[in-house]
Each structure stands twice: as structure tokens, then as C-alpha cells.
C-alpha positions in Angstrom: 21.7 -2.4 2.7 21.4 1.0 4.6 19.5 3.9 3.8 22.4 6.8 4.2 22.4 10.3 4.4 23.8 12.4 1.1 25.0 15.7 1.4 24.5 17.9 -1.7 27.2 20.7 -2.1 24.9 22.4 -4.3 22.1 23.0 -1.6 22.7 25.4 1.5 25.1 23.8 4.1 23.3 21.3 6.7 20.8 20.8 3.7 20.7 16.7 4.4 18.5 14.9 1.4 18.2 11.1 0.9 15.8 9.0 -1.1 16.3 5.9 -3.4 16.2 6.0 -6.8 12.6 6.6 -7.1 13.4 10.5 -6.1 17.6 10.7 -6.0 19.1 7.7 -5.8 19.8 4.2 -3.7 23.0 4.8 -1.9 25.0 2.3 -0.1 27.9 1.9 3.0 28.9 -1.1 1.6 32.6 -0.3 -0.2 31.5 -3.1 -3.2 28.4 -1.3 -4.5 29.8 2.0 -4.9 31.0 1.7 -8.0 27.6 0.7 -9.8 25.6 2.8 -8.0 27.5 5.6 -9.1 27.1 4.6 -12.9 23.0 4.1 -12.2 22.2 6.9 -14.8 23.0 10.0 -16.9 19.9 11.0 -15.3 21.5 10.9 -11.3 25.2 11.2 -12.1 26.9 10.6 -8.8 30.3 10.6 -7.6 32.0 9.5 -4.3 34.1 11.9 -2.6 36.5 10.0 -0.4 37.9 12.7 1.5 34.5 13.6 2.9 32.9 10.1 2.3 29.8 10.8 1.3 28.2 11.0 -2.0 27.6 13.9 -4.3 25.2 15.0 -7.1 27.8 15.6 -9.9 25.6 17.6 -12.3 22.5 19.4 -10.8 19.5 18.3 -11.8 16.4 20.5 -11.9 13.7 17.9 -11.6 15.4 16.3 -8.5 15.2 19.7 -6.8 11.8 19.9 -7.3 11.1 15.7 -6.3 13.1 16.0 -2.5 10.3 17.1 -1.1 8.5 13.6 -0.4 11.8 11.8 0.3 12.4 9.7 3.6 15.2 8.4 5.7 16.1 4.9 6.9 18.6 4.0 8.8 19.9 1.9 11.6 21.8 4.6 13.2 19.5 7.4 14.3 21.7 8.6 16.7 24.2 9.4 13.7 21.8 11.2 11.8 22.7 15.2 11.4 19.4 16.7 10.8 18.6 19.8 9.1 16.2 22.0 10.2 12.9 20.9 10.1 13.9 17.2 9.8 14.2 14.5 12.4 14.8 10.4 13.0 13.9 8.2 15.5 14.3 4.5 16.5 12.2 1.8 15.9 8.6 2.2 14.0 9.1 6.2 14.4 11.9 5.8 12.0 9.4 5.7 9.1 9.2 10.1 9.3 8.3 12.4 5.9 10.9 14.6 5.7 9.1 18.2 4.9 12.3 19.6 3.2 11.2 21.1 0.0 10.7 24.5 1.1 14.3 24.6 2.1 15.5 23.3 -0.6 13.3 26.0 -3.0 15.1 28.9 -1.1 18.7 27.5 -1.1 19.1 26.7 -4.8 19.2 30.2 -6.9 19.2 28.1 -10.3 15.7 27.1 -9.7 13.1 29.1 -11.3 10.5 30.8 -9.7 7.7 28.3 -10.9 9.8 25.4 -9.4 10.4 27.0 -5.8 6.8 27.6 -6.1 5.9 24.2 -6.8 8.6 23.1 -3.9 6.9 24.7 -1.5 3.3 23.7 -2.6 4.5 19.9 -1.9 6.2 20.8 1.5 2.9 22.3 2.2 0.6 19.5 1.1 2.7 16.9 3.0 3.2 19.1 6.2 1.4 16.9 8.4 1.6 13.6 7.0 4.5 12.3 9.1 4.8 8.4 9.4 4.5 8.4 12.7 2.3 8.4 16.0 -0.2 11.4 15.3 -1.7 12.6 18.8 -5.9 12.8 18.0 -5.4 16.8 19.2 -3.1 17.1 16.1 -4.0 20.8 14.7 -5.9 21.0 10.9 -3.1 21.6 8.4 -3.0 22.2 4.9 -3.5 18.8 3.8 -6.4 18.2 6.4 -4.7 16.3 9.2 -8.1 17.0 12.2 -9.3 15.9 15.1 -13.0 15.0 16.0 -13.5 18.4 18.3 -11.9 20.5 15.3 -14.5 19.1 12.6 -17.7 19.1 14.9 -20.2 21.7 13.4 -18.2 21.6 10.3 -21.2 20.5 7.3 -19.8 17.7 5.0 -21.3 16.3 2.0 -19.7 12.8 2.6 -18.4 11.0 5.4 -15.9 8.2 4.3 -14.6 5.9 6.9 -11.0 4.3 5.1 -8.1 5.3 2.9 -7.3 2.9 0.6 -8.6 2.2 -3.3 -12.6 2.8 -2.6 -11.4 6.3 -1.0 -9.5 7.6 -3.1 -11.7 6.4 -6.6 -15.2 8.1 -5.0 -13.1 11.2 -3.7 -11.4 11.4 -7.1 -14.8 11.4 -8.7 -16.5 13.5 -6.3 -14.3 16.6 -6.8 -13.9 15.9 -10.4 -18.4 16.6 -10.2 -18.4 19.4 -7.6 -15.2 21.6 -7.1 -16.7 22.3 -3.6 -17.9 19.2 -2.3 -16.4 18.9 1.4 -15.5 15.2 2.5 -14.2 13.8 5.6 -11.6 10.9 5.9 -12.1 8.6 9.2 -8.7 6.6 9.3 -7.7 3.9 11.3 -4.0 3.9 10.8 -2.3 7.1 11.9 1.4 5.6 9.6 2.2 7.1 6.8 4.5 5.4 4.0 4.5 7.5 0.8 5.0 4.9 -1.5 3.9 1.1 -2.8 5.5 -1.7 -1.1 5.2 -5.1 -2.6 4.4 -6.5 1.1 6.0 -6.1 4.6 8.5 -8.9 3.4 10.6 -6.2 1.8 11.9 -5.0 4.8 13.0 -7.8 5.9 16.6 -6.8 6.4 15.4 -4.0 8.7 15.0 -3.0 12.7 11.6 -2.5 12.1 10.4 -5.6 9.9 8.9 -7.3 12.5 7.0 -4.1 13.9 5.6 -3.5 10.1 4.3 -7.3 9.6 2.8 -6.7 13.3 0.7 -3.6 11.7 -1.1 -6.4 9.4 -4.6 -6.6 11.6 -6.8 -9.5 11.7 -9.6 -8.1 14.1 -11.5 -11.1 14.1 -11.8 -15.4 14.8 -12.4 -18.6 13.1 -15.0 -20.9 14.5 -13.9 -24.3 15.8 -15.6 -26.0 13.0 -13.2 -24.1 10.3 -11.6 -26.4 8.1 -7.2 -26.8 8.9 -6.6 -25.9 5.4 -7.4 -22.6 6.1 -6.5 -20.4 9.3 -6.4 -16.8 8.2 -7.6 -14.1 5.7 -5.1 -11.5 4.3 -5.7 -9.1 7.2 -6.0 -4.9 7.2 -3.0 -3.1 7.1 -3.2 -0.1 9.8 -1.7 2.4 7.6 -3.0 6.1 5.8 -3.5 4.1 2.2 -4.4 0.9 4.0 -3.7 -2.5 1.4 -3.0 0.0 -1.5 0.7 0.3 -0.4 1.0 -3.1 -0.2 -0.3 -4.8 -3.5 1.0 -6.8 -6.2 -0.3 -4.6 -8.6 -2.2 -7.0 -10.7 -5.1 -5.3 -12.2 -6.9 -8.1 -14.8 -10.4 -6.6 -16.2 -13.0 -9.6 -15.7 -14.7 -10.8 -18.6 -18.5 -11.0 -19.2 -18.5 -14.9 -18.2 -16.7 -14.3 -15.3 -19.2 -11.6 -14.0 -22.0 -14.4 -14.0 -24.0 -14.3 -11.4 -24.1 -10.7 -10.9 -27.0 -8.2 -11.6 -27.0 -7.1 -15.4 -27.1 -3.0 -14.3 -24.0 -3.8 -12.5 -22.5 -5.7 -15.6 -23.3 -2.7 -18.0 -22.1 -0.1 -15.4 -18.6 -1.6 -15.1 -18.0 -1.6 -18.6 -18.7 2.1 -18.9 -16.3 2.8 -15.6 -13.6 0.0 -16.2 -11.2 2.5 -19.2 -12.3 5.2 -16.4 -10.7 2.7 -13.5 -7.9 1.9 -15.5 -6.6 5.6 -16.2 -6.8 6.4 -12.4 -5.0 3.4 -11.8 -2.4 3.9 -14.3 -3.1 0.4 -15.2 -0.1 -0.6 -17.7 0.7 -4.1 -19.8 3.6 -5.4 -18.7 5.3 -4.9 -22.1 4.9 -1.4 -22.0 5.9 -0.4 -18.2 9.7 1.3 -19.3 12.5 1.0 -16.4 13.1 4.2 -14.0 16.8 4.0 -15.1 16.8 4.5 -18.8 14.3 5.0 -21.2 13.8 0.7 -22.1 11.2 -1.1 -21.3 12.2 -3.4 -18.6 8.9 -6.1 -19.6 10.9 -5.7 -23.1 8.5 -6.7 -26.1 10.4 -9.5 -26.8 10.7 -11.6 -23.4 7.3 -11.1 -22.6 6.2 -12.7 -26.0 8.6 -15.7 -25.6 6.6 -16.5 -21.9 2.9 -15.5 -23.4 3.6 -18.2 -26.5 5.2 -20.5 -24.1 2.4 -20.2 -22.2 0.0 -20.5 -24.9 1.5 -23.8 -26.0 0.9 -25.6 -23.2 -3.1 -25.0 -24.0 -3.9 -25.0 -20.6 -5.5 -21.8 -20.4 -9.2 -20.1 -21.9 -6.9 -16.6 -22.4 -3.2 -15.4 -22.3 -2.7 -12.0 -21.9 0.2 -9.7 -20.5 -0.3 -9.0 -17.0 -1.9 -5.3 -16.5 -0.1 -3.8 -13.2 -1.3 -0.5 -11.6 1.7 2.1 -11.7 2.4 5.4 -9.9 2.0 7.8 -12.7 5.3 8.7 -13.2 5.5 4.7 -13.8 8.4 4.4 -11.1 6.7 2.3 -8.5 3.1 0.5 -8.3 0.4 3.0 -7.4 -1.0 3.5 -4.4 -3.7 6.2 -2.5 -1.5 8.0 0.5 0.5 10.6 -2.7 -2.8 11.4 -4.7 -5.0 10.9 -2.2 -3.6 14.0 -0.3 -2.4 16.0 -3.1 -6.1 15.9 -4.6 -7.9 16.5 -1.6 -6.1 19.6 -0.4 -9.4 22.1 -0.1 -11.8 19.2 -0.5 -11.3 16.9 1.9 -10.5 16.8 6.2 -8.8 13.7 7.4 -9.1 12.0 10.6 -6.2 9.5 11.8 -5.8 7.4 14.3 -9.4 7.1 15.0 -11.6 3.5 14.8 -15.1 3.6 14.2 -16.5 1.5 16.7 -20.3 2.1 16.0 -23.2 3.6 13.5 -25.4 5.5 15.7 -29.0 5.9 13.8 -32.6 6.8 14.4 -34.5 4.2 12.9 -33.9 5.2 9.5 -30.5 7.1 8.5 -27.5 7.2 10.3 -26.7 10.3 12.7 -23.3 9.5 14.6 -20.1 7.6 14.6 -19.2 6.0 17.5 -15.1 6.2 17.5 -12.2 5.4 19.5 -12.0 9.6 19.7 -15.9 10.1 20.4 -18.7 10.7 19.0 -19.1 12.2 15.7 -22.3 13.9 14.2 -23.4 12.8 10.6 -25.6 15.7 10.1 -26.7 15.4 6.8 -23.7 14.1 5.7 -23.1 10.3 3.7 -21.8 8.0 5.1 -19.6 5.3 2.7 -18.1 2.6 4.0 -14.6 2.2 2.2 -13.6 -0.2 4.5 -11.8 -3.8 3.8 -14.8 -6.4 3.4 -14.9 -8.2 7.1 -13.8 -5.0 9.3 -17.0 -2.9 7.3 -19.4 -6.0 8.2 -18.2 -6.2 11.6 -19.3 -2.5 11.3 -22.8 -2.9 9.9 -23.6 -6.1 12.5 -23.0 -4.4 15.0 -24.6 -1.3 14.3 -28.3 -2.5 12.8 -30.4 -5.4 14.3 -31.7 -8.0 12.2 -34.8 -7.2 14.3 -35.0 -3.2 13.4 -33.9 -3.7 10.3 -34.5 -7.1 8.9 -33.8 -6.6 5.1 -29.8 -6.6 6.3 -30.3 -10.4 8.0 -28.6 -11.9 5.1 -25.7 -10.1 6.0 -22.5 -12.2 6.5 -24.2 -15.3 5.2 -22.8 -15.3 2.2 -18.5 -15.6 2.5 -16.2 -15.7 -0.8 -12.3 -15.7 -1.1 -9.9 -16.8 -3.1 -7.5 -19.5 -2.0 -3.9 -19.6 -3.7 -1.4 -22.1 -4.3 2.4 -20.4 -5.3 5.7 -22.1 -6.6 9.0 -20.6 -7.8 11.3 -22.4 -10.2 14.3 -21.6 -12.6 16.3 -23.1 -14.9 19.6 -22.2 -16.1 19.5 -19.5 -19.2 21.6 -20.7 -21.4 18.7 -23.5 -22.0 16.4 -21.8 -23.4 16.2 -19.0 -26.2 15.7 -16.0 -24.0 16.0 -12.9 -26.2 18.6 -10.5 -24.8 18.9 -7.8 -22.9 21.1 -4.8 -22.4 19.5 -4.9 -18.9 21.5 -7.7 -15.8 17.3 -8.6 -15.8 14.7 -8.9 -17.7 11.1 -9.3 -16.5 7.8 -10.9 -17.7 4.0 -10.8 -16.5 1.3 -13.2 -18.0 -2.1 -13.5 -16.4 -3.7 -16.6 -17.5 -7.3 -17.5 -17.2 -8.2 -21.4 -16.5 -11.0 -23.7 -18.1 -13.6 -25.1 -16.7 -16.7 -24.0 -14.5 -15.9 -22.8 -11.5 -13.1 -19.9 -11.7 -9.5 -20.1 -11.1 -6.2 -18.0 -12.8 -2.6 -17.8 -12.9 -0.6 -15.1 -12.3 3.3 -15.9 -13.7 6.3 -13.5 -12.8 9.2 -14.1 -14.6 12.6 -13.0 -14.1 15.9 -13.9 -16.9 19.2 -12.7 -15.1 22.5 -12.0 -16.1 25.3 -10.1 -14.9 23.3 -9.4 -12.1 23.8 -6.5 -9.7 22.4 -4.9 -6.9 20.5 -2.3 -8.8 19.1 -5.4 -10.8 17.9 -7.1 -7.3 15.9 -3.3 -6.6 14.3 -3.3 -10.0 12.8 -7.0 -9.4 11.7 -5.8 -5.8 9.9 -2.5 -7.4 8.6 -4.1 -10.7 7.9 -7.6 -10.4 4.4 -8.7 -10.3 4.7 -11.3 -7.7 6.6 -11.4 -4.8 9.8 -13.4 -5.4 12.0 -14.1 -2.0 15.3 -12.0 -2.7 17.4 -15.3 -1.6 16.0 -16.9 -4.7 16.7 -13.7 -7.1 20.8 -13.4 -5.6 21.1 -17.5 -5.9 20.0 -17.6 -9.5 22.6 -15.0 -11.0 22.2 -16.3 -14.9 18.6 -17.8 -14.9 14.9 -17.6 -15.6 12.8 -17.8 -12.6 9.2 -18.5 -12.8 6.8 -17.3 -9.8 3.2 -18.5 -10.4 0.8 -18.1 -8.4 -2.7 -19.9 -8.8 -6.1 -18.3 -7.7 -8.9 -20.1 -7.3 -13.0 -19.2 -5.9 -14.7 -20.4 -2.8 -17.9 -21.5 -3.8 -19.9 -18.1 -3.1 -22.9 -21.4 -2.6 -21.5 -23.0 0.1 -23.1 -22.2 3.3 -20.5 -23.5 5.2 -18.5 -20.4 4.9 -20.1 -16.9 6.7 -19.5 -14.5 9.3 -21.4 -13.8 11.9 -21.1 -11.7 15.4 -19.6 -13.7 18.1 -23.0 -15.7 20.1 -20.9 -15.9 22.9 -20.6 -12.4 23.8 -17.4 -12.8 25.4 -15.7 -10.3 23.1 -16.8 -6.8 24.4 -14.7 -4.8 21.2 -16.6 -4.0 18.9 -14.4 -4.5 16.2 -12.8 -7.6 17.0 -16.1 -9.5 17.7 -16.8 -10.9 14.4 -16.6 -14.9 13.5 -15.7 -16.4 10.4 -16.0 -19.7 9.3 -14.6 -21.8 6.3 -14.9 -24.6 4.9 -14.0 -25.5 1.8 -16.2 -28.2 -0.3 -16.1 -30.8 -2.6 -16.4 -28.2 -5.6 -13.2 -26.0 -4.1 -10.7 -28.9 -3.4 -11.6 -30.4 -6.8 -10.8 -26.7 -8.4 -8.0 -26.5 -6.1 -6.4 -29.8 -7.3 -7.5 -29.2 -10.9 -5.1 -25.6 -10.3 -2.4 -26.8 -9.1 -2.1 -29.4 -12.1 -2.2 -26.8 -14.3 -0.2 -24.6 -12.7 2.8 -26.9 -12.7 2.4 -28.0 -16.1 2.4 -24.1 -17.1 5.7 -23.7 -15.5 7.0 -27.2 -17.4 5.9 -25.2 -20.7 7.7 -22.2 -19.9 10.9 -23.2 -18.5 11.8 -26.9 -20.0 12.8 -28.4 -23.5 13.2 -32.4 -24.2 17.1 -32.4 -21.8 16.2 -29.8 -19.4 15.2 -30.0 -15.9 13.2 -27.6 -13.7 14.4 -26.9 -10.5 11.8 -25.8 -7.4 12.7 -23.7 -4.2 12.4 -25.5 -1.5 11.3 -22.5 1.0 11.2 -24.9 4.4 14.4 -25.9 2.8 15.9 -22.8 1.6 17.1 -25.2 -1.3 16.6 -25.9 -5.2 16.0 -29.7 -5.8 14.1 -31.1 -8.7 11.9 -32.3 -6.8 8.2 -30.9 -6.6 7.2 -29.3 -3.7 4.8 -31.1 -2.1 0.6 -30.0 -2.4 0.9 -29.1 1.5 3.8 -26.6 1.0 2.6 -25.4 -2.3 -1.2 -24.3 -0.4 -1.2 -20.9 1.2 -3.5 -21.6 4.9 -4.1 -17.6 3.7 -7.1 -17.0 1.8 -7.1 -13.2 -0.1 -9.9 -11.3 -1.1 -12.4 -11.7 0.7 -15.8 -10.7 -0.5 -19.4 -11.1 -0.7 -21.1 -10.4 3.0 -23.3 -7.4 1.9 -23.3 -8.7 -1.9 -25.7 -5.9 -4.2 -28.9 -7.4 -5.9 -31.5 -6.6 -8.2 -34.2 -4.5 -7.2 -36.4 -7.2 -6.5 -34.0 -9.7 -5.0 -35.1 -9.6 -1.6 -32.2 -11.7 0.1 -29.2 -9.1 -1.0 -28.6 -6.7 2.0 -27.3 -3.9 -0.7 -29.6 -2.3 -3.9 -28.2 -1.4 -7.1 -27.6 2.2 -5.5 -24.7 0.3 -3.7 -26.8 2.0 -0.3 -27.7 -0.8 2.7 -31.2 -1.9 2.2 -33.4 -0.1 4.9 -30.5 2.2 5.8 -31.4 6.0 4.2 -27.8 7.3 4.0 -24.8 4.7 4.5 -22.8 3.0 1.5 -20.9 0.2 0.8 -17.8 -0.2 -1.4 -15.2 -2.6 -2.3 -15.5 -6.6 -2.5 -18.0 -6.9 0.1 -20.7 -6.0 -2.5 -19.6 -9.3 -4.9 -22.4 -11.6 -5.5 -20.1 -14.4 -6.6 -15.6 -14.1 -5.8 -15.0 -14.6 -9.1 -11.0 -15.4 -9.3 -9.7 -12.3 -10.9 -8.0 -9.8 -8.8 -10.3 -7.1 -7.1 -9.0 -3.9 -7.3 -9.7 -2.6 -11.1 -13.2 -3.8 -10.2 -13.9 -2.5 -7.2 -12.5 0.8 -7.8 -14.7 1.3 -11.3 -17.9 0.5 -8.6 -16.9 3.1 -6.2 -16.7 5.8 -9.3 -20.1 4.5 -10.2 -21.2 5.3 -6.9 -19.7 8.7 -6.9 -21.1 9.7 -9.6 -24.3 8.4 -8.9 -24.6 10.3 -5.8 -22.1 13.5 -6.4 -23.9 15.4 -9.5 -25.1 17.6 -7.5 -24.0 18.7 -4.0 -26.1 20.7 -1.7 -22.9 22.3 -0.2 -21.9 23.4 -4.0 -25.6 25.4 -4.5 -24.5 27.1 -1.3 -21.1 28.5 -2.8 -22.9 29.6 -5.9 -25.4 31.6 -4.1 
């Protein structure tokens, strides 16, 4: 499948748009998918015009006009690629460009009205610098707040927040929402830009640049030698404006009050006044009620989704069965994720800094004063600093930046270690076996999240998929909407079948002291953000709940797909097969732990051992902050995001009532 370039007849000539269907459509050299990807919709109306061979908008379409703006190009022939002006393609990672054509667009279509040009060119502006692409650290301020450290020195900010992804773009979110005027820089790592979700790296499989995108998932760190073989490696940063939030499942489960055991009772009561306020931001949507992009249905239609949840619920494996809650982009197209709202929001608010690794806290004793970067040093003044970092990169930060000698209520830090490890399998069966409601759809799909029994915490998260008749544009909707990641060989192979992907999640005891992280003792590792150790090693309490898991997560799929004369088949991935047989428990493990949590865990007041107080501020510290699953007390098993996202809109509001920077404008 190519990304190729439309030409609109409607728009100025040389005007070259192309998006997928999210914006304008998914378009295609191949000669045997023309025909249904010109009968996608009313909505898109294409036609194929074989004497100049390319496609054509057959109707104009207002809201498309107005939509081009974010679009980008793939393709594997750069060289081919006409470009109008102001656009441009190159090979390789640089491929990945935002194409700033709005503005264009706004002044070459006389049947848009003056509040849609307007709009047009507000988007180009917004997006002018956001390319996907290397961004030089001299890189000019622009309208949406692309700077470099020498352009923001002397500038006063309220808040200082190193990261992009959820914890960003929640406490930004909230501050503006307090104080029109509060002024925040963004300290980025990545300096790509993608301006949408992407289940994982895995989707671009059939690309040039697949390899180069995996490649940009960062581990910046190493497992002791006494780590156990059953796990070798955490889900690892992604180096990209958004960080992990463009590549998700989506999965958004709120925790119940039993599963928050363990943690302090303000944080419990905080989290159910922020969690509706989490969910809105989030877009957070029951499966059964996420409708498809291409016509008005709802493609987790009411009636599959019950046939798996009472499936499910008869196998009385599970404490709770619930449809799965998935975060959506708010025009409920694709899963949500921070680059699009986190600029569009932040336009007068908020600077951003790309490219640029924050090697070090500088501080006096008390507060912190300067960044140490990969660009210089950068004064703190009197701003904030919050940590909206990934768990292990943000305590490689704070170990190497404060002493357990000068400030020995953080020596607990990194001693505690939580994650959750997963087991995954994908079966079918054929779907004339079962009594799958129908659909006018060539899919159908289904989300349950399924809590376990028992004391220590585990769930399930099943993705199901019922074809028939199925067709590429089918294939795109399971790659945009499913809730797990099912490999496309297994989608194509199974063209009239339910598929099952379940994937089980289970704790690392958060009491095991096996399992920390720790600076390096060697000192052999001179970056400071790669010298961080990690150990695991998983006990007699997490291969019990591991085995118990995996029991239950094969009997679940039993439930759901067989009767009395069927059979389940399993993929064999190693294989690349379907066999009845069941995988084995080795190939079934992910060595990939996610989620990691728990090395600055908050504490009571008087709990003297957690590094972090209830004001989510690093004991002993004056003015640095910590967000996102670092602060856990226990891992729980539930997915992180709703949760750590309602925390970091606590935080905001706790410290953003009242800006000093705001009384300034108002006198």
C-alpha cells in the first residue's frame, strides 16, 4: 500500500493534497482496490480519471477544505513527488514532513466562506513549525512556540515542563483553563513530529522507514546481571513530540476502590473528583458507542459487543466485565493523542523546546535553579519545574541530580520497582459457528476489559474482530479501531471469522525488593541519561499470578469462541500458522514488561520512606514535580493512563490558581 499524491481540480493548479481517510481519503496504485476505495463514502465521493490517472474529489466538500491543513505524505518515490509551493518530501525518516498547505488552499477555493479561509489559515499557522523532521536547536520561535534555549533565556515562565506526552498536555490543559496568561515552557526530547495515533511502530511495517521508526523506541538504560531471563526489557520511550501518546492501545479502564489499595486515602478521594474530568480530556469512549469514520454506524455495534461481554461473563472467570473504554481523538476518527491539542491549545501559552535532553537539575541546596541540557544551560528562575517524563528516564533524572547525602529524604528513590508483565494470544474460529449478530459492515469489532479474582491484581484485555466480505478498507478500520494490536497477516488469513486477541496483565509485587533501580556503582557510564540500572526479578507471588493468568486467559477465549463441535485455532507467530494446538507458556510470555511505575511513589504526610508528598513535589526539593506512574505506591494491573492523567490535573490545579505572571497582566 502506497501513500499517493491526489490532484484536486477544484483547488488552484499544482495545489497537491493527500491524506487517508482520516482527513481525505486512503488512495491506492494498486489497479484492484480502486474500485472500493472509490465507493468509501457519500461523504468523500471519489472518482478515477484514467486519462490523467490520478484521483479526483467528485463533489467538493467544504469540511475537507478546511481539514488539508494537517495532512501528510508517504511515499516510496520521493523523487516523483511534484510539490506545491510550500511543500516538500524526502527519503528515509525525513519522509515523515507536515505539509503546511492550508493557507493555500483557503486562497484558491472561492466557495469557501470567509470564516473557513480564516480558520484554514489559523491551522497552517499553528502547525508552521511542527515538521516531522530534524529541527536544528537555532530553529526561530514561531507561532506555535517551536524555540531554542538562547531565544527563551530571560523570558519569566510560570512552569517549566520537561516532556510531551499525557502528563503534559493534562497539567497544560489545566493550567490555561486557571490562568489565561500563565506562560509555560516545553523541554522535548524528540524533535519528530507525527500528527496522529499509531497503534505501535508495527503498523508501518510495509514501509522504507519501519525499521528507522522501531529504532526511535529508546531504552536509555541496563539490567543487572542478576535480572531474572524471563524478563529482558521495559516498553522503552518513544523519541517523538507526543512521546508514547501516539503510540497506545488506547485502553483507558478507571481503577476501582480495591484496586487502589495501598495508596494514600487523599490520593484516593482526589482521583475520584478528577477521573469524569480525565475522561472528557481524553475522549474516553465505550467501545459500543465509538461510531465508524465511514458512515454514521457504530463499528463496536451494540449487538456484537454484548454477544462477547455475556460470553465472557459465562465463563465466570472474572470479578467485572465491562466494555473496554478507549481514548479517542475528538472527532472520534483515531485514538487520541497530545502532538494536535497539545499545540493547538498552547498557542500564546506555552514555548516549546525540541530536540533538547535534560541531562541535569542544577539546584542550590533547596530549589532547583538550572537545567543542564544537551543545548546548555537553562535558568529556572522562579519558574516550576514538573517532571512529565516516562517513569525510569525522570528517575534517572532525579538520581542523578540530588545526593542521597544532601538530600536524604529522596534515598528511597528507585527502591521500590513495579510493572506489569503480559501474556498475549490470538485465536479464531470460523463464523458460521457461532451466532455472531450481523453486520452491514465486511468487520465488526468488540472490546471487553475483564478484571481477574484473587489477591494480587491481574486483567484481560480481549479484541475481537468478526469478518466477512472483507476488504481493504475493512483491514484500515481494524488497524485504526481495534483495541489491541492484531498482526495484519492474521486479519487477511481469516476473511469470514471471529478473531480473539487477549492480552493478560498482571503486577510485580510492588514488595519485592528484588526489583529497583539504581545509578550504575560502576561508574563506567559517563551519560547521564543512560546510566541507570534496573533489576527484576520476579517472585514466587508473580509467577503464581502469572500462571493463574494465563489459565484464565485461555479459558476466556474457550468461552468466547467455542460450542460443544467447535475447535479453536491459535496463531502460531514463530510459525506464521493456525494449528489447534496451544501455544506454548514460553511463546505466549512477553520478555517486555509495560508500565513501569513506582520509583518516586507519593506518601502520606507522615510516611517518611516515600520520596514524593501528597503535593506530588520531591520531598526536600522546594520547586520540582513529579507526574505519571512513577508516583504509584503499588502497579496495580489496570492501564495507567486515565490515572495518571486525572493526577497531573490535580497537580495543576493545585499549583495554578493563582499565577504570579497573571497578577502582572492585570496590573
Amino acid at each position: 500500500m502506497h501513500w499517493v499524491i491526489i490532484r484536486f481540480p477544484h483547488y488552484s493548479e499544482g495545489s497537491i493534497l493527500s491524506y487517508r481517510d482520516r482527513s481525505l481519503l486512503l488512495v491506492s496504485e494498486n489497479e484492484d482496490e480502486k474500485q472500493c476505495l472509490s465507493n468509501t463514502t457519500n461523504r468523500f465521493r471519489v472518482a478515477y480519471d484514467d486519462d490523467k490517472a490520478v484521483w479526483t474529489l467528485a463533489t467538493p466538500d467544504v469540511r475537507i477544505c478546511a481539514a488539508v491543513s494537517c495532512g501528510m505524505i508517504w511515499t516510496e518515490k520521493p523523487q516523483s513527488v511534484q510539490c506545491a509551493e510550500g511543500l516538500g518530501i524526502s527519503n528515509g525518516i525525513d519522509s515523515l514532513r507536515l505539509c503546511i498547505s492550508a493557507a493555500s488552499v483557503a486562497e484558491s477555493c472561492p466557495s469557501l466562506s470567509l470564516e473557513l479561509k480564516n480558520t484554514a489559515r489559523s491551522i497552517a499557522a499553528s502547525f508552521e513549525c511542527a515538521i516531522c523532521r530534524r529541527i536544528e536547536s537555532s530553529l526561530r520561535p514561531s507561532p506555535c512556540g517551536c524555540s531554542s534555549i538562547p531565544s527563551v533565556v530571560g523570558t519569566p515562565f510560570d512552569y517549566v515542563i520537561v516532556g510531551t506526552s499525557f502528563c503534559a498536555y493534562s497539567f497544560v490543559h489545566r493550567a490555561i483553563a486557571n490562568n489565561p496568561n500563565v506562560k509555560i515552557l516545553l523541554v522535548e526530547k524528540g524533535d519528530l513530529f507525527l500528527l496522529e495515533h499509531r497503534q505501535n511502530p508495527s503498523t508501518y511495517s510495509q514501509l522504507p522507514i519501519a525499521e528507522s521508526l522501531r529504532r526511535l523506541e529508546s531504552r536509555p538504560w541496563s539490567f543487572s546481571a542478576s535480572s531474572s531471563s524471563l524478563v529482558t526489557a521495559v516498553k522503552g520511550q518513544m523519541v517523538f513530540y507526543g512521546g508514547r501518546s501516539t503510540f497506545w492501545s488506547g485502553w483507558c479502564p478507571e481503577p476501582s476502590d480495591d484496586d487502589l489499595d495501598g495508596w494514600p486515602g487523599a490520593v484516593r478521594q482526589s482521583l475520584r473528583q478528577y477521573f469524569g474530568a480525565a475522561r472528557k480530556l481524553l475522549s474516553v469512549t465505550p467501545a459500543n458507542k465509538i461510531k465508524s469514520l465511514h458512515s454514521d454506524q457504530l463499528i463496536y455495534g451494540p449487538e456484537f459487543q454484548e454477544f462477547l461481554e455475556t460470553r465472557c461473563r459465562a465463563t465466570d472467570q472474572a470479578s467485572q466485565v465491562s466494555p473496554g473504554s478507549i481514548a479517542m481523538a475528538k472527532d472520534g476518527t483515531m485514538k487520541f493523542s497530545t502532538p494536535t491539542p497539545l499545540i493547538r491549545i498552547g498557542r500564546s501559552n506555552v514555548q516549546t523546546i525540541l530536540n533538547c535532553t535534560v541531562l541535569k537539575i542544577i539546584h542550590d541546596g533547596k530549589r532547583a535553579t538550572h537545567l543542564q541540557t544537551s543545548q546548555g544551560m537553562l535558568p529556572l528562575n522562579e519558574a516550576k519545574l514538573i517532571l512529565a517524563m516516562s517513569t525510569l528516564p525522570s528517575t534517572t533524572l532525579v538520581l542523578n541530580s540530588f545526593s542521597k547525602d544532601q538530600f536524604p529524604s529522596l534515598a528511597n528513590v528507585g527502591k521500590r520497582f513495579t510493572a506489569h508483565f503480559v501474556s498475549s494470544v490470538v485465536a479464531r474460529v470460523p463464523r458460521n459457528r457461532l451466532q455472531v449478530p450481523p453486520s452491514g459492515h465486511g468487520v465488526q469489532l468488540g472490546a471487553v476489559y475483564i478484571a481477574g479474582k484473587g489477591q494480587a491484581q491481574y486483567h484481560l484485555q480481549l479484541s475481537a474482530v468478526a469478518t466477512s466480505n472483507l476488504e481493504s478498507i475493512d483491514i484500515e478500520l481494524c488497524r485504526q479501531f481495534s483495541a489491541n494490536s492484531i498482526p495484519e497477516a492474521c486479519i487477511k488469513g481469516s476473511p469470514k471469522h471471529v478473531l480473539v486477541s487477549c492480552s493478560a496483565l498482571g503486577e510485580l509485587d510492588h514488595k519485592n525488593n528484588d526489583n529497583w533501580f539504581r545509578l550504575m556503582e560502576d561508574g563506567t557510564q559517563s551519560d547521564l541519561t543512560s546510566n541507570g540500572e534496573l533489576q527484576i526479578v520476579p517472585n514466587d507471588q508473580d509467577m503464581a499470578l502469572w500462571g493463574t493468568m494465563d489459565e484464565v486467559m485461555f479459558k476466556t477465549i474457550v468461552g468466547c469462541l467455542s460450542s460443544p463441535d467447535d475447535e479453536v485455532e491459535y496463531w502460531h507467530e514463530n510459525k506464521g500458522e493456525w494449528t489447534t494446538e496451544r501455544p506454548t507458556t514460553e511463546s505466549i510470555r512477553q520478555t517486555e514488561v509495560v508500565h513501569d511505575a513506582s520509583t518516586m511513589w507519593i506518601g502520606e504526610d507522615g510516611d517518611e520512606e516515600a520520596p514524593v508528598g501528597l503535593d506530588y513535589r520531591l520531598r526536600g526539593v522546594e520547586n520540582v514535580y513529579i507526574t505519571g506512574g512513577a508516583l504509584w505506591p503499588t502497579g496495580g494491573s489496570w492501564n495507567p493512563v486515565l490515572t495518571i492523567v486525572a493526577m497531573a490535573m490535580h497537580l495543576a490545579d493545585s499549583l495554578c490558581s493563582v499565577s504570579p505572571l497573571y497578577f502582572c497582566a492585570r496590573l
